[in-house]
KOLPADREN-971280 format. One record per residue (C-alpha): residue in three letters; x, y, z. Coordinates in pm, whole numbers, plus 50000, padded with zeros to 5 digits. Layout:
code = ALA; u = X; v = Y; w = Z
...
! end
This chain:
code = UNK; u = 25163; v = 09396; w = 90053
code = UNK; u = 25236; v = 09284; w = 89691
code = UNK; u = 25585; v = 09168; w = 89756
code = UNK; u = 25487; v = 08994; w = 90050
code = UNK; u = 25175; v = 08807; w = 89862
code = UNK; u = 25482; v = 08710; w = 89549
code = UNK; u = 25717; v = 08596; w = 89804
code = UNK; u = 25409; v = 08379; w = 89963
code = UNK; u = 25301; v = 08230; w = 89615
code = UNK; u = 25648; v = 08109; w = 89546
code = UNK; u = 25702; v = 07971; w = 89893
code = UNK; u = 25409; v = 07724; w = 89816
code = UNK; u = 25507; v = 07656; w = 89498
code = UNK; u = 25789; v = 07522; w = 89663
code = UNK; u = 25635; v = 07337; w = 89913
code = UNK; u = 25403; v = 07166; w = 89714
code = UNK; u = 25711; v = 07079; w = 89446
code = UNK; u = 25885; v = 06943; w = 89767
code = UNK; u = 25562; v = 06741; w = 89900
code = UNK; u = 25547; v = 06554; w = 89546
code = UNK; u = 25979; v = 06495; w = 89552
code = UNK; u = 25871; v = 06342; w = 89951
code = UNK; u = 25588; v = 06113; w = 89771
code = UNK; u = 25776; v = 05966; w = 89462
code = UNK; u = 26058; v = 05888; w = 89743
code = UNK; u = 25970; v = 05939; w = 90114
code = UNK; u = 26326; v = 05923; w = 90259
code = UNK; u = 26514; v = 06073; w = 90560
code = UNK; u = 26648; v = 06351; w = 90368
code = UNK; u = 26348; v = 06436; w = 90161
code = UNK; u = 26140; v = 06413; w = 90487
code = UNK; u = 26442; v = 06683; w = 90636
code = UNK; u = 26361; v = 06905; w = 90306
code = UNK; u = 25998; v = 06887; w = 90303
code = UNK; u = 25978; v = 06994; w = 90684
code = UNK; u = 26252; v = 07295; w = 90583
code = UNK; u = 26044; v = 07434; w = 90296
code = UNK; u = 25721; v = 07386; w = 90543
code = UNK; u = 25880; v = 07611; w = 90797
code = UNK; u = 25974; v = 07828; w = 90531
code = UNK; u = 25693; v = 07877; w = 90413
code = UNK; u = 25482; v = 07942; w = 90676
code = UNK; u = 25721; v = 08220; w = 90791
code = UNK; u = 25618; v = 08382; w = 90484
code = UNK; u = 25250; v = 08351; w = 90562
code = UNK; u = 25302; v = 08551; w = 90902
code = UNK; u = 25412; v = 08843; w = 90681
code = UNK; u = 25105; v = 08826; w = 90486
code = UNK; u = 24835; v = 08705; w = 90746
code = UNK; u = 24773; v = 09084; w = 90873
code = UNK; u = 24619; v = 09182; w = 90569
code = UNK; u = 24283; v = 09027; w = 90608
code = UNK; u = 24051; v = 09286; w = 90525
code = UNK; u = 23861; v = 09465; w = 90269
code = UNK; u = 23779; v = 09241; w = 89981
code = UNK; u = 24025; v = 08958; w = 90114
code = UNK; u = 23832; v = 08922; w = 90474
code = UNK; u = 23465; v = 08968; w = 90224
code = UNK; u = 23577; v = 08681; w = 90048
code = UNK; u = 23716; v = 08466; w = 90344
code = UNK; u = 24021; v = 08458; w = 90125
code = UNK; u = 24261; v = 08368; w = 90398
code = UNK; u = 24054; v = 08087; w = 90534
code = UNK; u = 24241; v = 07700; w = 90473
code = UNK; u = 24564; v = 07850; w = 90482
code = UNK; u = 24685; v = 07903; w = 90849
code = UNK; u = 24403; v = 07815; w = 91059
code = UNK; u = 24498; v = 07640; w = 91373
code = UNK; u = 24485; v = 07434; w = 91589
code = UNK; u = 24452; v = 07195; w = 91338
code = UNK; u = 24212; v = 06934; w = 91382
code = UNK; u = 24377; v = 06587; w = 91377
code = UNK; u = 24057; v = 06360; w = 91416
code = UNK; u = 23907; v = 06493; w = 91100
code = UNK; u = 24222; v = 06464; w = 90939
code = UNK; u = 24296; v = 06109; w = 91054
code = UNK; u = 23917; v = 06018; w = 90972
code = UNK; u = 23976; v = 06175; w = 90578
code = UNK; u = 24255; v = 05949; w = 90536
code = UNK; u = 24102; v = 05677; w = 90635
code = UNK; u = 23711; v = 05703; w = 90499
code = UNK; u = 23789; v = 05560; w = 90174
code = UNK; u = 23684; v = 05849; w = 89983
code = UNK; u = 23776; v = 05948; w = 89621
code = UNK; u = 24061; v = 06215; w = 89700
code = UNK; u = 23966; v = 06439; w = 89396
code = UNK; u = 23967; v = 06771; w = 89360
code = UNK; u = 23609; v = 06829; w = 89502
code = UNK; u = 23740; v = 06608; w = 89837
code = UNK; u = 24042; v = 06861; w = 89896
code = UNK; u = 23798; v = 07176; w = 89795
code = UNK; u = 23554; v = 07065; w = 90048
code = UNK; u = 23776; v = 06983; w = 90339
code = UNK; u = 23752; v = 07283; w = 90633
code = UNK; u = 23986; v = 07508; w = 90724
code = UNK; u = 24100; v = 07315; w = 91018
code = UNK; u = 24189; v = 07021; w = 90862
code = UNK; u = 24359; v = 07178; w = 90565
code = UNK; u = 24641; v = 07423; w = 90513
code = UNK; u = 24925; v = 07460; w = 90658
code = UNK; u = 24889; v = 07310; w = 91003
code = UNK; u = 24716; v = 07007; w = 90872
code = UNK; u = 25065; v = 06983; w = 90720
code = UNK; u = 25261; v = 07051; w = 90994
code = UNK; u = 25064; v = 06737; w = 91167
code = UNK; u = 25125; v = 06501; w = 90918
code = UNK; u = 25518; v = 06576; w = 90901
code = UNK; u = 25590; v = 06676; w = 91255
code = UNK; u = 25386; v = 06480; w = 91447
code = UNK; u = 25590; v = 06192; w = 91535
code = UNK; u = 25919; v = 06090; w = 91533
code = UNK; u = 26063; v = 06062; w = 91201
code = UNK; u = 26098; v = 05684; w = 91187
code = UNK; u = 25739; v = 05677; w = 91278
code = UNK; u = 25672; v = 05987; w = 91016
code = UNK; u = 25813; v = 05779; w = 90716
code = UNK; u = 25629; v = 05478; w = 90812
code = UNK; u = 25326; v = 05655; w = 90844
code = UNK; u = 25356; v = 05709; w = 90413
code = UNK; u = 25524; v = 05400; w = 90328
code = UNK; u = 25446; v = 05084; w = 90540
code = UNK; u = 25136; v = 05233; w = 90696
code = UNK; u = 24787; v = 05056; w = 90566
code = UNK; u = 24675; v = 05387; w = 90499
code = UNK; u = 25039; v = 05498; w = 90368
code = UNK; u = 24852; v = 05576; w = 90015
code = UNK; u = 24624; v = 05728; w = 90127
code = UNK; u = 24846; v = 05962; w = 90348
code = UNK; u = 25041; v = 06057; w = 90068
code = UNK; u = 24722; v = 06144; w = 89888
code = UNK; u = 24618; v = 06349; w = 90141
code = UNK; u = 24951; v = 06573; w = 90188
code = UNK; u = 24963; v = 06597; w = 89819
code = UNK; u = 24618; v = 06734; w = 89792
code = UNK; u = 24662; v = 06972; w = 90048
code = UNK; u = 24943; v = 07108; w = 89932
code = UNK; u = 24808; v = 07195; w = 89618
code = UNK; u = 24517; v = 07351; w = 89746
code = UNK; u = 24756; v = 07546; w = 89960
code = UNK; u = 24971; v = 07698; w = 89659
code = UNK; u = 24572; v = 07755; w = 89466
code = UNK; u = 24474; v = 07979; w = 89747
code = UNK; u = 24799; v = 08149; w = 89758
code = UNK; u = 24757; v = 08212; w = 89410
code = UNK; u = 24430; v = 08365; w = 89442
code = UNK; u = 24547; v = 08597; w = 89670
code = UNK; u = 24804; v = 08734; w = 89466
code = UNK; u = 24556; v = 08777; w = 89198
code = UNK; u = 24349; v = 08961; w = 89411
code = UNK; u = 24591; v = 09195; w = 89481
code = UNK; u = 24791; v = 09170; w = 89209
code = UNK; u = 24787; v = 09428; w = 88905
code = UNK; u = 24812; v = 09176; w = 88678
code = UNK; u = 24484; v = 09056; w = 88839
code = UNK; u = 24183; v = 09235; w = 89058
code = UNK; u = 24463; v = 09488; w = 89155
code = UNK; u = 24296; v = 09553; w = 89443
code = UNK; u = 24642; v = 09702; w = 89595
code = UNK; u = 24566; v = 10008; w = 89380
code = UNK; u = 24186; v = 10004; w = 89477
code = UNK; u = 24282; v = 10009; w = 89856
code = UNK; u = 24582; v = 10234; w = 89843
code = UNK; u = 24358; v = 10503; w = 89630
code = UNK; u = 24022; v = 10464; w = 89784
code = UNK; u = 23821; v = 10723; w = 89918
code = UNK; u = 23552; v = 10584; w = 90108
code = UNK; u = 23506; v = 10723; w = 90410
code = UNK; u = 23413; v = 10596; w = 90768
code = UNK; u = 23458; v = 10210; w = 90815
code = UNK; u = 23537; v = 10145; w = 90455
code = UNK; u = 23840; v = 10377; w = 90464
code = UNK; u = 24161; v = 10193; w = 90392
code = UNK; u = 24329; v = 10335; w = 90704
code = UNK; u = 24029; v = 10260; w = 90923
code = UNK; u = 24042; v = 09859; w = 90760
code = UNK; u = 24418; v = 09863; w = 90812
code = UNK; u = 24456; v = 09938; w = 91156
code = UNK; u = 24132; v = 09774; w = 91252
code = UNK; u = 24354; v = 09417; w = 91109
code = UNK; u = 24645; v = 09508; w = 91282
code = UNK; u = 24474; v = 09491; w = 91574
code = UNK; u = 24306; v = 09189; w = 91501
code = UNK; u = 24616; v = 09012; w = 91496
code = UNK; u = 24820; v = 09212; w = 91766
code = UNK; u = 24521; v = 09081; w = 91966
code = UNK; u = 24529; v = 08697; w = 91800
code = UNK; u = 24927; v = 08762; w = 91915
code = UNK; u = 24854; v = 08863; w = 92261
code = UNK; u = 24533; v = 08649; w = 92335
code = UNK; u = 24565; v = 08322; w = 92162
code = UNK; u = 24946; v = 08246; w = 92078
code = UNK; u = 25048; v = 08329; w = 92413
code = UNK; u = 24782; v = 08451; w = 92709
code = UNK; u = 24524; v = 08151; w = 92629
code = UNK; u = 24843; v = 07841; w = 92668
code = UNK; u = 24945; v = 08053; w = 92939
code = UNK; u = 24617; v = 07987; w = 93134
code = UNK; u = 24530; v = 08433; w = 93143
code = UNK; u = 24170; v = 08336; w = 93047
code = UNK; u = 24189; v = 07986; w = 93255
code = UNK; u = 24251; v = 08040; w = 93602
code = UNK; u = 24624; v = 08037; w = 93565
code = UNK; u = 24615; v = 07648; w = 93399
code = UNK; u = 24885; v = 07641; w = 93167
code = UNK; u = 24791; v = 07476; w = 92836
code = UNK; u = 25137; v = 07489; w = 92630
code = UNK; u = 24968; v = 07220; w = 92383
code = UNK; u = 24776; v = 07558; w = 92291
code = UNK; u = 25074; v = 07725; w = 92142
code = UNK; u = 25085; v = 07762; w = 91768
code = UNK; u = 25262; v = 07551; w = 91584
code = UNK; u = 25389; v = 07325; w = 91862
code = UNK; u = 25491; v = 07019; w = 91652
code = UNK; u = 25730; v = 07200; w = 91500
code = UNK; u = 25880; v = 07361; w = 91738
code = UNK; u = 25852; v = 07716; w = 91580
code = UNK; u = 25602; v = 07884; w = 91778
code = UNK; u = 25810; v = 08168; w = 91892
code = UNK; u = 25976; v = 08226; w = 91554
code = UNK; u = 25624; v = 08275; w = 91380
code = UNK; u = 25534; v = 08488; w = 91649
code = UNK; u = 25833; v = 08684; w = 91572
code = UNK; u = 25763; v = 08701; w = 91204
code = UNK; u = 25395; v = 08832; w = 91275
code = UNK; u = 25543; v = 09124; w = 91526
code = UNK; u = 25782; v = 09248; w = 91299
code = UNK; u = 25543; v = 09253; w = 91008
code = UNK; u = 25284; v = 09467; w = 91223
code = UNK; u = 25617; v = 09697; w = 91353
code = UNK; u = 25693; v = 09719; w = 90979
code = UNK; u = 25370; v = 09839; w = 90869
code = UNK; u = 25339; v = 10054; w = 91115
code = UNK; u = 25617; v = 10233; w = 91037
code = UNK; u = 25621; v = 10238; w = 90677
code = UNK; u = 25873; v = 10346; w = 90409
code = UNK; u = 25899; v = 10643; w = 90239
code = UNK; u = 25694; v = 10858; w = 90488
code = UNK; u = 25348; v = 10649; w = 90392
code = UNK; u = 25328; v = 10443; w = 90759
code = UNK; u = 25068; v = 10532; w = 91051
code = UNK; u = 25382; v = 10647; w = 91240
code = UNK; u = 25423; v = 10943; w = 90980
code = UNK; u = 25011; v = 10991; w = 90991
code = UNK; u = 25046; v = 10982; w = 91380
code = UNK; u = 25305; v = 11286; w = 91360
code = UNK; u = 25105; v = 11476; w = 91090
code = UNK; u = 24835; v = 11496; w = 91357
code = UNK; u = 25086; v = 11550; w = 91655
code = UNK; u = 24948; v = 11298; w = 91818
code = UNK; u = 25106; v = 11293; w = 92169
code = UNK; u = 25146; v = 11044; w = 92496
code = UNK; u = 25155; v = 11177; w = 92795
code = UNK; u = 25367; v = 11463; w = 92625
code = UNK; u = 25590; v = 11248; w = 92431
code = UNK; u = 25519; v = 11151; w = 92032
code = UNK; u = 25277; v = 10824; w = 92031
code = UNK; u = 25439; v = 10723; w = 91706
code = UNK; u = 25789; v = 10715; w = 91904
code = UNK; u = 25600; v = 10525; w = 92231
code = UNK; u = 25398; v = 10311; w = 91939
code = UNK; u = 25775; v = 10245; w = 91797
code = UNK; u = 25941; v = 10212; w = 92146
code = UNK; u = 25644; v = 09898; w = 92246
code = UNK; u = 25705; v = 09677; w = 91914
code = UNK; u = 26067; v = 09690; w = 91987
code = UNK; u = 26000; v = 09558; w = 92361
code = UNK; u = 25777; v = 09281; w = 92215
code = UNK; u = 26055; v = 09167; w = 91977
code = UNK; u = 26291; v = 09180; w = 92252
code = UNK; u = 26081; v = 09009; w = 92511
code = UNK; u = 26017; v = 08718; w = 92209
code = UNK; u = 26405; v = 08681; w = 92165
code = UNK; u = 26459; v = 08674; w = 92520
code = UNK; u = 26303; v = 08302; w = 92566
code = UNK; u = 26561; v = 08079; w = 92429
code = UNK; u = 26356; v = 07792; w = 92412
code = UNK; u = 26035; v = 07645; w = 92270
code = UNK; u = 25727; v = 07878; w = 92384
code = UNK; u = 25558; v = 07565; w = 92520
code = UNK; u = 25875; v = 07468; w = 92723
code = UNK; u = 25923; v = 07856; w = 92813
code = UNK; u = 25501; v = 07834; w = 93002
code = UNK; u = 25715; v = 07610; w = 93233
code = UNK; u = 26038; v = 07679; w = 93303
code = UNK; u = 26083; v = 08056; w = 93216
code = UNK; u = 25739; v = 08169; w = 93321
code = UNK; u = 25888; v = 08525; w = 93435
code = UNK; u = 25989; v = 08626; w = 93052
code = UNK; u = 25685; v = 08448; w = 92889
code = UNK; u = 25448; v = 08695; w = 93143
code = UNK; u = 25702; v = 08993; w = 93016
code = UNK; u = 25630; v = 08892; w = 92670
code = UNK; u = 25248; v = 08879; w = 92701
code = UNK; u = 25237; v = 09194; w = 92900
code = UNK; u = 25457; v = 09370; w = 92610
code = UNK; u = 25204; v = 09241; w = 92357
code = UNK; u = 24844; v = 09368; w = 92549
code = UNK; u = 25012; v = 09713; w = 92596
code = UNK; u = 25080; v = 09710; w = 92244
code = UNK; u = 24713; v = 09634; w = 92185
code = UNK; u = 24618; v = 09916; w = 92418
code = UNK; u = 24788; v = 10180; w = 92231
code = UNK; u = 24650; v = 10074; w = 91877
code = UNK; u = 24301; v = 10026; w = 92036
code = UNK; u = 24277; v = 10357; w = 92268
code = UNK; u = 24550; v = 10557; w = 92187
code = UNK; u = 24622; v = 10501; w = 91788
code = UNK; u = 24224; v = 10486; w = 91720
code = UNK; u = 24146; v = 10814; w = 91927
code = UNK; u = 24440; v = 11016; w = 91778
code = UNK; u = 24326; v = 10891; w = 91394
code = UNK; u = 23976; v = 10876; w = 91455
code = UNK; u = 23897; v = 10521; w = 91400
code = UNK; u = 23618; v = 10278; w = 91518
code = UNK; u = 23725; v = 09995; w = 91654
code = UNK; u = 23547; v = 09697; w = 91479
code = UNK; u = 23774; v = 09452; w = 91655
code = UNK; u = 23517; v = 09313; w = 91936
code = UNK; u = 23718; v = 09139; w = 92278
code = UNK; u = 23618; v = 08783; w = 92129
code = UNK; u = 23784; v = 08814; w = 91828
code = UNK; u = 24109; v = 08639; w = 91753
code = UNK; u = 24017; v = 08437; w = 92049
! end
């Protein structure tokens, strides 16, 4: 967890050094770099976003970082009401029009003739750059509280979870799987069954998909699967695989940590089987996109029934959530 928190912090730091280089001179090739170090950066968030429990989901620590979709009319309507863009404006803005898909919308909305015209010759080109500037602060602050929340230099709340002993809900392997299924349901549900029209009467809605400006919806995706498969298994013998086989936990007479194991590496392989955008995929390569979601709801079967049964776990994860 700590390393991926660090390698989160800097990532923002970066951004929001790159977002200032894009305002003192907003250029083709400081527009190119910006957008780079976005998409960078939010690769590193899906590596972190799992861990929203505990005191981090008490404190609604994640909230204004990756909330999507983003909502462009209160965006556009911030820009343009004339406010003071101070501190308190940026610390009062909501999580949908902050973080970093509010970012994503201001550099990768339009083409990039219109993008750098948008914060230079643009009435509201000031205020634009304001805006993105502000944002991107706030972005690295809340980064940086969540490293100090975990951090040992901090809260060190790493050491609180990893050595806790409550018992029931509050037990660190009852919040941990209880997130991963959160967001192996937020995977299934919302980044790929809801566009896909599974909860619409078959309407496809690729606008839906995360992250659909830039073009990266699949690769997050990606980056969110392999950091649930990577928790899962663990290092060192510490992963729910290794608790899984402590209990002998079996599947229809076979190891459930090795069927567990067997189902993230069909998801990843269903994901790198669409070879382009997830939006363009709804349409053209419906056959892998339906593999991909039915990879991902079996995977949330066997965390939710199988995984929770075999550990003893409540599931606090209701249907709606993630949704």
């Amino acid at each position: 967890i700590l390393p991926s928190m660090l390698h989160f912090q800097i990532q923002t730091q970066s951004l929001k050094t790159e977002v200032n280089a894009f305002s003192q001179n907003a250029n083709t090739v400081q527009l190119a770099s910006t957008k780079a170090q976005w998409i960078t950066t939010n690769l590193r968030w899906k590596q972190c976003e799992l861990f929203d429990f505990g005191k981090i989901s008490d404190r609604y620590a994640h909230n204004g970082i990756g909330k999507w979709p983003t909502d462009i009319n209160i965006i556009e309507s911030k820009i343009g009401s004339g406010q003071l863009m101070d501190e308190a404006f940026f610390e009062s803005l909501g999580a949908s029009s902050s973080g970093l898909p509010a970012i994503e919308y201001l550099l990768f909305d339009k083409s990039e003739s219109e993008i750098l015209a948008s914060f230079t010759t643009d009435t509201l080109a000031a205020e634009r750059l304001a805006y993105l500037q502000g944002i991107a602060d706030i972005l690295h602050q809340k980064a940086q509280k969540l490293l100090n929340i975990w951090s040992a230099s901090g809260e060190n709340y790493a050491s609180e979870f990893t050595h806790s002993s409550a018992q029931g809900l509050s037990n660190p392997m009852s919040l941990l799987v209880n997130g991963m299924i959160s967001l192996i349901e937020e995977d299934a549900k919302t980044k790929v069954g809801k566009p896909f029209g599974k909860f619409d009467f078959g309407i496809l809605s690729p606008e839906l998909v995360e992250s659909h400006r830039a073009n990266i919806s699949l690769e997050l995706l990606r980056a969110n699967v392999v950091a649930l498969q990577t928790c899962f298994l663990g290092s060192g013998g510490n992963g729910i695989s290794n608790a899984l086989d402590d209990l002998h936990a079996e599947y229809e007479d076979a190891p459930l940590s090795g069927i567990v194991a067997d189902q993230f590496d069909l998801s990843i392989a269903a994901i790198d089987d669409l070879t382009i955008p997830l939006q363009d995929a709804m349409i053209s390569e419906a056959n892998k996109v339906e593999a991909l979601y039915q990879a991902l709801k079996q995977l949330t079967v066997l965390f939710k029934a199988d995984i929770c049964s075999a550990m003893s776990i409540t599931v606090t994860v209701s249907d709606n959530d993630g949704d």
